[in-house]
TISE-574278 format. One record per residue (C-alpha): residue number from 1; residue in three letters; x, y, z. Coordinates in nm, 2 decimals, decimal comma. Layout:
<sites>
<site><nunu>NUM</nunu><lomi>ALA</lomi><px>X</px><py>Y</py><pz>Z</pz></site>
...
</sites>
This chain:
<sites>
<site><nunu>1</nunu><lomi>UNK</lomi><px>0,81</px><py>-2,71</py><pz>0,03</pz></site>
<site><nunu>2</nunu><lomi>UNK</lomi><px>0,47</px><py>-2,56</py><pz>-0,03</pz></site>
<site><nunu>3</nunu><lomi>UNK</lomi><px>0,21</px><py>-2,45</py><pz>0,24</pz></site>
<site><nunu>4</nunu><lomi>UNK</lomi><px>-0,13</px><py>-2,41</py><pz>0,15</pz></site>
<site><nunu>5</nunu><lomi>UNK</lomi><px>-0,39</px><py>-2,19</py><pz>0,38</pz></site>
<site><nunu>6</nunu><lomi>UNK</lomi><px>-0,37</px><py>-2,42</py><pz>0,67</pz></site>
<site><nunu>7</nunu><lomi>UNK</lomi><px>-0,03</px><py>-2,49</py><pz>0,70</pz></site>
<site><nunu>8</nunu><lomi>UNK</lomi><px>0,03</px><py>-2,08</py><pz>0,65</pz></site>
<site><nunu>9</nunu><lomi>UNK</lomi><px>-0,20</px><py>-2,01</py><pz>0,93</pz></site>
<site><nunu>10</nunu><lomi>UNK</lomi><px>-0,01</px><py>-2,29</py><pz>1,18</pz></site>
<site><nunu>11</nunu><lomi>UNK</lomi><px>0,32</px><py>-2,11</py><pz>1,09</pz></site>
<site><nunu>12</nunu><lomi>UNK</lomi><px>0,22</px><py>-1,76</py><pz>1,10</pz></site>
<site><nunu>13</nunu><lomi>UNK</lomi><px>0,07</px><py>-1,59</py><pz>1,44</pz></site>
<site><nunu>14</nunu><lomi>UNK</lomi><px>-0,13</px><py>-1,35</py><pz>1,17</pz></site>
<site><nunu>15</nunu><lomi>UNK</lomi><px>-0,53</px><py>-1,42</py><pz>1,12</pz></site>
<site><nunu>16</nunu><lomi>UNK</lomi><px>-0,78</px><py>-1,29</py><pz>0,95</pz></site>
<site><nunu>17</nunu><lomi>UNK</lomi><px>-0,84</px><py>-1,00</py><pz>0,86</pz></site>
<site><nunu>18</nunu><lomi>UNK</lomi><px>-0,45</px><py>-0,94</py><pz>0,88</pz></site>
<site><nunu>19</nunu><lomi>UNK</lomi><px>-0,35</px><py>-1,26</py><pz>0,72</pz></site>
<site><nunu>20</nunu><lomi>UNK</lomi><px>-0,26</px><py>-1,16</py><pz>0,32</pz></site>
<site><nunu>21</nunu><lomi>UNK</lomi><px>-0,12</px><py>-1,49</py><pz>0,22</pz></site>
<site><nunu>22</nunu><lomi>UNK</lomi><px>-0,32</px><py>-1,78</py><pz>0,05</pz></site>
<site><nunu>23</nunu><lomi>UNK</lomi><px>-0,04</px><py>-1,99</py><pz>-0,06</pz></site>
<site><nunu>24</nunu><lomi>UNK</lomi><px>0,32</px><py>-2,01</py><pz>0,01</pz></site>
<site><nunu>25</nunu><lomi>UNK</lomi><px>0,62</px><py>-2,23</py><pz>-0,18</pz></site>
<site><nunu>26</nunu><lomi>UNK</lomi><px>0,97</px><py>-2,21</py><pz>-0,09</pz></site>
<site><nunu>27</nunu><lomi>UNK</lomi><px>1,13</px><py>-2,21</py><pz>-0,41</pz></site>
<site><nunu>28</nunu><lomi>UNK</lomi><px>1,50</px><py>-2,20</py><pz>-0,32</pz></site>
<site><nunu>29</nunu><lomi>UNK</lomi><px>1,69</px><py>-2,31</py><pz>0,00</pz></site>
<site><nunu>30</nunu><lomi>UNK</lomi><px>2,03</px><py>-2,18</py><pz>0,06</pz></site>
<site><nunu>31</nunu><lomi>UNK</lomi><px>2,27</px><py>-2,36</py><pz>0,30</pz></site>
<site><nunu>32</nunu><lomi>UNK</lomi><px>2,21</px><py>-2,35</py><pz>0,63</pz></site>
<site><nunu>33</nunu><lomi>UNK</lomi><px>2,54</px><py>-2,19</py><pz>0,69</pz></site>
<site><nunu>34</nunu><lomi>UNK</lomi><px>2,45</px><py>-1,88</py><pz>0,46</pz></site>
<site><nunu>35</nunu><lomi>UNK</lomi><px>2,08</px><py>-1,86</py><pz>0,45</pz></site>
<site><nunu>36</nunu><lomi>UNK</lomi><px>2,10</px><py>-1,55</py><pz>0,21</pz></site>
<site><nunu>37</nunu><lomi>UNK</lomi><px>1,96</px><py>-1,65</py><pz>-0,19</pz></site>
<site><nunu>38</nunu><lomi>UNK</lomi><px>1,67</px><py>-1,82</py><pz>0,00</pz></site>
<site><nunu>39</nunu><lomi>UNK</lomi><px>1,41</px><py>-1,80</py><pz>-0,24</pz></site>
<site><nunu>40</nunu><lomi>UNK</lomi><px>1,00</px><py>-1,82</py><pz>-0,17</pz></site>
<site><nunu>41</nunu><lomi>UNK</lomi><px>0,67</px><py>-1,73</py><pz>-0,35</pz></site>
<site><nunu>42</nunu><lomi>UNK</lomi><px>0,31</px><py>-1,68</py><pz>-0,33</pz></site>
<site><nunu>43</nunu><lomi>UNK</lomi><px>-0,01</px><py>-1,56</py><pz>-0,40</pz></site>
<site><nunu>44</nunu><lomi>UNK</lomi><px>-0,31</px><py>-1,35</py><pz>-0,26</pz></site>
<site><nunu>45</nunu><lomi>UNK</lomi><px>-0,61</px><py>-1,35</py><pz>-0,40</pz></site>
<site><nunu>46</nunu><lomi>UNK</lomi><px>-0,81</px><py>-1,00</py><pz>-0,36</pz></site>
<site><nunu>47</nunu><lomi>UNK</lomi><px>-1,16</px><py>-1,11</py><pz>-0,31</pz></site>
<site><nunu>48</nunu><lomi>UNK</lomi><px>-1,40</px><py>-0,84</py><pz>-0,37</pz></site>
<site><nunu>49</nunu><lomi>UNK</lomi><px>-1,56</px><py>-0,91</py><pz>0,00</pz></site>
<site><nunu>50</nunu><lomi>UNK</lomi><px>-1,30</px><py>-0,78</py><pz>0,17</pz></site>
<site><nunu>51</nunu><lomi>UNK</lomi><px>-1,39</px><py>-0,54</py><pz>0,44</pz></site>
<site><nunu>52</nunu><lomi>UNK</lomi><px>-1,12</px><py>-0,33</py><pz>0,36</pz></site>
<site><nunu>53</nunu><lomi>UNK</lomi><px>-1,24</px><py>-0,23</py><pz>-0,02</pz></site>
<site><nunu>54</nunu><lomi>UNK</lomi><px>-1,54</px><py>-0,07</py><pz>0,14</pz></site>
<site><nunu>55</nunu><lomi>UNK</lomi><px>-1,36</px><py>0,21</py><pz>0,26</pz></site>
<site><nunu>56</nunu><lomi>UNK</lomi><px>-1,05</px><py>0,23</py><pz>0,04</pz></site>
<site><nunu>57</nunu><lomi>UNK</lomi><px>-1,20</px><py>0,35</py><pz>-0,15</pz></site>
<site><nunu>58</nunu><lomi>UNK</lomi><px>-1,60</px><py>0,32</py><pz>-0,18</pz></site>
<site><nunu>59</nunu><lomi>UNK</lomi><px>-1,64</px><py>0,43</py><pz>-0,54</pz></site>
<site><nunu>60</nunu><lomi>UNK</lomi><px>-1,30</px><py>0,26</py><pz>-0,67</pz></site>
<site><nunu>61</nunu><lomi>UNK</lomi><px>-1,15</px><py>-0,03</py><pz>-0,47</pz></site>
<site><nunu>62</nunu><lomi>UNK</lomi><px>-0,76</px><py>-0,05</py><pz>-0,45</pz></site>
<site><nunu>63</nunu><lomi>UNK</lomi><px>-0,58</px><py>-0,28</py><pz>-0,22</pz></site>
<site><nunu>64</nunu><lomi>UNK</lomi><px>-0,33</px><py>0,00</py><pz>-0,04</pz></site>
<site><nunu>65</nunu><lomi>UNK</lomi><px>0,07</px><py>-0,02</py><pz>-0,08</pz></site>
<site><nunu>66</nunu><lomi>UNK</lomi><px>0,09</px><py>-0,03</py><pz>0,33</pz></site>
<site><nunu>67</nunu><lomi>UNK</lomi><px>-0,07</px><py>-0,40</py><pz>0,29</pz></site>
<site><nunu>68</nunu><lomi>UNK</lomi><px>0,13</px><py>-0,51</py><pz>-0,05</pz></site>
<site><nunu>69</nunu><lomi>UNK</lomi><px>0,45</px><py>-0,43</py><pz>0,18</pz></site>
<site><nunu>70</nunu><lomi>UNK</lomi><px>0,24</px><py>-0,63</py><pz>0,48</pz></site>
<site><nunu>71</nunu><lomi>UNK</lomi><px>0,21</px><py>-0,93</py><pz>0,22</pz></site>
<site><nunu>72</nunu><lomi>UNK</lomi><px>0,53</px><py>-0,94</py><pz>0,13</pz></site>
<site><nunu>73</nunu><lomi>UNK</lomi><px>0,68</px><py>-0,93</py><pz>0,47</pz></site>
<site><nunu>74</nunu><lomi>UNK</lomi><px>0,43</px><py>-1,22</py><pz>0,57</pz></site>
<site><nunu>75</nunu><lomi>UNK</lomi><px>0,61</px><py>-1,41</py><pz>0,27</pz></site>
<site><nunu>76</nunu><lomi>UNK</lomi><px>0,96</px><py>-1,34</py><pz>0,37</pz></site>
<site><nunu>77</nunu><lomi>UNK</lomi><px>0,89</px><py>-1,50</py><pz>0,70</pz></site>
<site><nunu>78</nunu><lomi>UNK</lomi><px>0,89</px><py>-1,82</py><pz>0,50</pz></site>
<site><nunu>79</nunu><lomi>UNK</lomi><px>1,23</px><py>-1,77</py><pz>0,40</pz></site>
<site><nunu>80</nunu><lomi>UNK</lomi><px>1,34</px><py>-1,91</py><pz>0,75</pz></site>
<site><nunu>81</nunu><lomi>UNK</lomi><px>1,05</px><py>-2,23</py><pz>0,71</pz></site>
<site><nunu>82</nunu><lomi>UNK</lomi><px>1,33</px><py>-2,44</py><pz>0,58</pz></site>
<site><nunu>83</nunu><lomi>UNK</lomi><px>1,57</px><py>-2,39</py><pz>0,89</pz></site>
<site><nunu>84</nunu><lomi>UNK</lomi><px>1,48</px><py>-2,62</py><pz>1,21</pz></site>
<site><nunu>85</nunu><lomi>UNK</lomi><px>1,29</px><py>-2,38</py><pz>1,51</pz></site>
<site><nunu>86</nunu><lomi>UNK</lomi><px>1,20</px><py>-2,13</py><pz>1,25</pz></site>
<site><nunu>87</nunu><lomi>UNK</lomi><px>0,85</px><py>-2,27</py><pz>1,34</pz></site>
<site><nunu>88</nunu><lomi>UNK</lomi><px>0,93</px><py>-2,08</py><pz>1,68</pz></site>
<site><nunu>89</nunu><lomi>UNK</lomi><px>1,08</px><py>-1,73</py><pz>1,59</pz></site>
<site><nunu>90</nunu><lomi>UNK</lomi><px>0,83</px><py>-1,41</py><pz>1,55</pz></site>
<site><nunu>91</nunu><lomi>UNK</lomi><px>0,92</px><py>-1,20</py><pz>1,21</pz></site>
<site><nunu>92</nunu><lomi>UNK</lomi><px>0,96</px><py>-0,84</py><pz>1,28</pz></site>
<site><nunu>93</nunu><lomi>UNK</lomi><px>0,98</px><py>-0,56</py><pz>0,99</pz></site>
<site><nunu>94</nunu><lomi>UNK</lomi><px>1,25</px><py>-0,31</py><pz>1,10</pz></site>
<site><nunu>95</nunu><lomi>UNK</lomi><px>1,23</px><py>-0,07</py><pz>0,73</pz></site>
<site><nunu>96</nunu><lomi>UNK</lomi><px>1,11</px><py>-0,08</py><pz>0,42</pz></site>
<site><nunu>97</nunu><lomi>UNK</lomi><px>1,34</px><py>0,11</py><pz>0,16</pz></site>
<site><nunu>98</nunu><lomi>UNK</lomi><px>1,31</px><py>0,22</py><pz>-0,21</pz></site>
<site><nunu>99</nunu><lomi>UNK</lomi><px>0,95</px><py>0,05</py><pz>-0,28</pz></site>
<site><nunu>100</nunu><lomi>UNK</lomi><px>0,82</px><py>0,19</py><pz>-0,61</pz></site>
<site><nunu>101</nunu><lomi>UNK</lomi><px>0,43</px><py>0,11</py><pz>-0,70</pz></site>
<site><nunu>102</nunu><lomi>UNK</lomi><px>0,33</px><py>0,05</py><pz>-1,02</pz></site>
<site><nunu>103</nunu><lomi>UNK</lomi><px>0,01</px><py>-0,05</py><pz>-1,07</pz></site>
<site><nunu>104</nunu><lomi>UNK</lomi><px>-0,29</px><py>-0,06</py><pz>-0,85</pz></site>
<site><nunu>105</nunu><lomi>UNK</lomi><px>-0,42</px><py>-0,33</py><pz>-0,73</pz></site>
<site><nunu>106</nunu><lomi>UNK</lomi><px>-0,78</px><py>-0,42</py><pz>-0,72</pz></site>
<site><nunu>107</nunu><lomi>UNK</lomi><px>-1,07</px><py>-0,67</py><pz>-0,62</pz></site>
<site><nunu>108</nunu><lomi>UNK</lomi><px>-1,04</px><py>-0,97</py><pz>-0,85</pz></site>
<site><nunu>109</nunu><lomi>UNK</lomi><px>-0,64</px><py>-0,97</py><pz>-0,92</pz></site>
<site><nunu>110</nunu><lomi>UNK</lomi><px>-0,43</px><py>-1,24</py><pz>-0,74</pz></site>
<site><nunu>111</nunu><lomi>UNK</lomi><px>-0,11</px><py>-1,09</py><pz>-0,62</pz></site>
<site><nunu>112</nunu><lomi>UNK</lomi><px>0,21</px><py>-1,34</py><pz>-0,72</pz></site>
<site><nunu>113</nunu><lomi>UNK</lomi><px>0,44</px><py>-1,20</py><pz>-0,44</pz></site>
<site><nunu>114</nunu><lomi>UNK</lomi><px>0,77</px><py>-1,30</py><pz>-0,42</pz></site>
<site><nunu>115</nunu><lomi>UNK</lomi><px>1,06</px><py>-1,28</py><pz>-0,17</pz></site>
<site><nunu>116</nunu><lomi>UNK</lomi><px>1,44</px><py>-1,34</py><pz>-0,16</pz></site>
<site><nunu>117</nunu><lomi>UNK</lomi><px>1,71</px><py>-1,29</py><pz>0,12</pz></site>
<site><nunu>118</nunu><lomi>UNK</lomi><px>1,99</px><py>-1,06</py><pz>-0,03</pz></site>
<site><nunu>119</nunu><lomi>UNK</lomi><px>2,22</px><py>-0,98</py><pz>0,28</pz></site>
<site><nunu>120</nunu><lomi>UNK</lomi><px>2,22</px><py>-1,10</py><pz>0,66</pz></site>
<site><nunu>121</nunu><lomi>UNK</lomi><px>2,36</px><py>-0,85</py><pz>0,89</pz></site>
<site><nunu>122</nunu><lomi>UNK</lomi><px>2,41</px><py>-0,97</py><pz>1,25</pz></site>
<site><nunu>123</nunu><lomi>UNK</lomi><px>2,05</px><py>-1,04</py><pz>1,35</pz></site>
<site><nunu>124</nunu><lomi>UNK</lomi><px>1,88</px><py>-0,87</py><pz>1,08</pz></site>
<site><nunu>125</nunu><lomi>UNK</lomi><px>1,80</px><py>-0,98</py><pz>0,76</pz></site>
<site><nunu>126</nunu><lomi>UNK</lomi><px>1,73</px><py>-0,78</py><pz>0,40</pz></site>
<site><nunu>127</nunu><lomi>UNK</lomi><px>1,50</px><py>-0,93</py><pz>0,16</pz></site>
<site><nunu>128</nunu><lomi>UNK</lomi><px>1,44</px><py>-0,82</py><pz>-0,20</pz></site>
<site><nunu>129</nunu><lomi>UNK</lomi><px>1,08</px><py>-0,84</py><pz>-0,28</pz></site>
<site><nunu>130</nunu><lomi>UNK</lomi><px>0,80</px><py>-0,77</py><pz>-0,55</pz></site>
<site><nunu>131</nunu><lomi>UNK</lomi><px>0,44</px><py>-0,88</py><pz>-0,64</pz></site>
<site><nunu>132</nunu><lomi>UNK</lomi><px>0,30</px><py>-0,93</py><pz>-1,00</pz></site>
<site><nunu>133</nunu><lomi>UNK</lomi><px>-0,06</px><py>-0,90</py><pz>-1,15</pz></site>
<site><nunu>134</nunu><lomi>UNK</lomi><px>-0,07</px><py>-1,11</py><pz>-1,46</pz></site>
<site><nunu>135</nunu><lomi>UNK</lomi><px>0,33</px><py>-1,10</py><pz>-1,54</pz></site>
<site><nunu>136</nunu><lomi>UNK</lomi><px>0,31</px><py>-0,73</py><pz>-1,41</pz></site>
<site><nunu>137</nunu><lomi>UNK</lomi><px>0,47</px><py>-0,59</py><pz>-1,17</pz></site>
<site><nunu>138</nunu><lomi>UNK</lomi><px>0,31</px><py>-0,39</py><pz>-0,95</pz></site>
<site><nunu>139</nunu><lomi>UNK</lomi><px>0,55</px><py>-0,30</py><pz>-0,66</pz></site>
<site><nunu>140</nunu><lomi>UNK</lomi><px>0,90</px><py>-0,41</py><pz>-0,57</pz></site>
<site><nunu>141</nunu><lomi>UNK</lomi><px>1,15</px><py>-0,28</py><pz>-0,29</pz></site>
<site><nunu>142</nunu><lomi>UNK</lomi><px>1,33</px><py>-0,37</py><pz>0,03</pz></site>
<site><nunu>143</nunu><lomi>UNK</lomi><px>1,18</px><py>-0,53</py><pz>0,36</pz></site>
<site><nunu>144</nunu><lomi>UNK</lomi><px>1,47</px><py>-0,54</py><pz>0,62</pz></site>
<site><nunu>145</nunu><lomi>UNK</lomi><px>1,33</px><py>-0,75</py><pz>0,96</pz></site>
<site><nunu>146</nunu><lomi>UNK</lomi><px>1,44</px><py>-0,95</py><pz>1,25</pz></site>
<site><nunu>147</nunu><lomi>UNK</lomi><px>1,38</px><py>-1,33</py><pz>1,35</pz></site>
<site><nunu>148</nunu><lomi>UNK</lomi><px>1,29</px><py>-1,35</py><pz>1,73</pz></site>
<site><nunu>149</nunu><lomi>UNK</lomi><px>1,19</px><py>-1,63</py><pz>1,97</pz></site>
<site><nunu>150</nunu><lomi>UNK</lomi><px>0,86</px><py>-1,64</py><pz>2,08</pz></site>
<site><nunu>151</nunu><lomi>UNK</lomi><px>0,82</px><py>-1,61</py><pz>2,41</pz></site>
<site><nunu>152</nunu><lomi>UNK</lomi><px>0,46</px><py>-1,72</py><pz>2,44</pz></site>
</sites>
């Protein structure tokens, strides 16, 4: 199952400038009875123009840690694409916890960002996650969320 920008856009409620996914692919589906091992990647690629870069910072551009950990919680919504009415649910990041940066990130690199659901407690779910520049990684941690209907 692979979603390109379109299809990301018509499953997420993020849009530009807060949208930090170009392409998605499930990679692994669990059973529907255990959802955790659920596997998906993607990518992001930092284009120069962003409007962020201007001012983090002027003189040398890194894309900030706050918005690898935004990226990767955007992916781990598409942990739940394979499950029927996932299309309906709003992804909510509870915690992030022990997320260790490696290497910055700057205009030019494409981010591989990758997700997976370790545990399922009750209602909330706990994703192991990291994102690679070139084979490198470049952060890794824990995103722990909850799925909810949208109520639109």
């Amino acid at each position: 199952m692979k979603f390109n920008k379109e299809a990301i856009i018509n499953y997420l409620p993020h849009r530009d400038p807060f949208l930090f996914l170009d392409s998605v692919q499930v990679d692994y589906i669990a059973s529907k009875e255990n959802i955790v091992g659920t596997k998906v990647s993607g990518s992001l690629f930092l284009n120069p123009e962003l409007e962020l870069f201007k001012g983090h910072f002027p003189s040398f551009p890194v894309f900030p840690g706050v918005l690898q950990i935004e990226a990767l919680s955007q992916l781990s919504c598409f942990t739940l694409a394979p499950y029927k009415g996932s299309e309906k649910l709003l992804f909510f990041l509870l915690q992030t916890n022990n997320f260790k940066f490696k290497k910055m990130c700057r205009p030019n690199d494409t981010l591989i960002l990758k997700s997976e659901i370790i545990n399922k407690k009750a209602e909330m779910l706990i994703f192991k996650v990291s994102a690679f520049i070139n084979d490198q990684e470049v952060c890794s941690g824990e995103i722990w969320g909850t799925a909810q209907k949208n109520e639109k």
